[in-house]
matplotlib code that plots the C-alpha trace (Angstrom):
import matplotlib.pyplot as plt

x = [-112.2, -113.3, -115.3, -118.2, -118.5, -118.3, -121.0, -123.4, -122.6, -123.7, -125.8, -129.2, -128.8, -128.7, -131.7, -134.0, -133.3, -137.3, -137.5, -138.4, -136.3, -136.8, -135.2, -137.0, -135.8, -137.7, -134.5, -131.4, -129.5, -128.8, -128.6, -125.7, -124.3, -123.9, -122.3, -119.7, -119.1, -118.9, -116.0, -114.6, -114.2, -112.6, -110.5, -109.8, -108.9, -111.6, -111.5, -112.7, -114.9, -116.9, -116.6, -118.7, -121.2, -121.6, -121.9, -124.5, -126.5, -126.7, -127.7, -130.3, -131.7, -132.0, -133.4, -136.8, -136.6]
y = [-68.4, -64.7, -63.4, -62.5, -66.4, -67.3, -64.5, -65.6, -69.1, -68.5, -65.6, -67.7, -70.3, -67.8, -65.7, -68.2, -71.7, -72.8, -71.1, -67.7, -64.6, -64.7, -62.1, -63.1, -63.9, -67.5, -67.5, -68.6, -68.9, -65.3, -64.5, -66.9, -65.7, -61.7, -63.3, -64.8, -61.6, -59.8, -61.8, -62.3, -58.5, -58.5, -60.9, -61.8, -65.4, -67.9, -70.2, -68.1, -67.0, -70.3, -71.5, -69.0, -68.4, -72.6, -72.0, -69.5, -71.5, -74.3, -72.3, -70.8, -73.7, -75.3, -72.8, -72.3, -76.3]
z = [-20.6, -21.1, -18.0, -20.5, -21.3, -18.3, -17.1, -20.1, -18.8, -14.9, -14.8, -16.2, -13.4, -11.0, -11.3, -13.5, -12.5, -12.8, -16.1, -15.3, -14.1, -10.4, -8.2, -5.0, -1.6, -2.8, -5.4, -2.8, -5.8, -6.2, -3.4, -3.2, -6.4, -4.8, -1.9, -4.0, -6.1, -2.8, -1.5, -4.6, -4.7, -1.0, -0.9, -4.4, -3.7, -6.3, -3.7, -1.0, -2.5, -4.5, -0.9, 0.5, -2.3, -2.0, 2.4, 1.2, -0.9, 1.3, 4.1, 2.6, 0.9, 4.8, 5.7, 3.4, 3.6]

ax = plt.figure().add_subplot(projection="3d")
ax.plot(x, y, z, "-o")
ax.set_aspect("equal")
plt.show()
């Protein structure tokens, strides 16, 4: 799959999953997402890297819960 597919394909859950763009620290999502990209970079290793995007997520979901 083409990266721009697959960017068209994530980007909108990422910074508008209610509807609306949200880049707010309310948003974990994205937050999540430039964790991900972050390791991806670093380490390039996908599986490093959904793993700690998902770690992210998770976190900061229990956190604001």
């Amino acid at each position: 799959m083409p990266p721009a597919v697959l960017a068209a394909i994530v980007i909108p859950g990422l910074v508008s999953p209610a509807g609306s763009i949200d880049f707010s620290l309310a948003n974990p999502r994205w937050i999540a997402g430039l964790v991900a990209i972050a390791v991806a970079m670093r380490v390039r290793n996908a599986l490093a890297s959904i793993l700690a995007g998902m770690a992210t997520l998770w976190i900061l979901q229990a956190l604001s819960s």
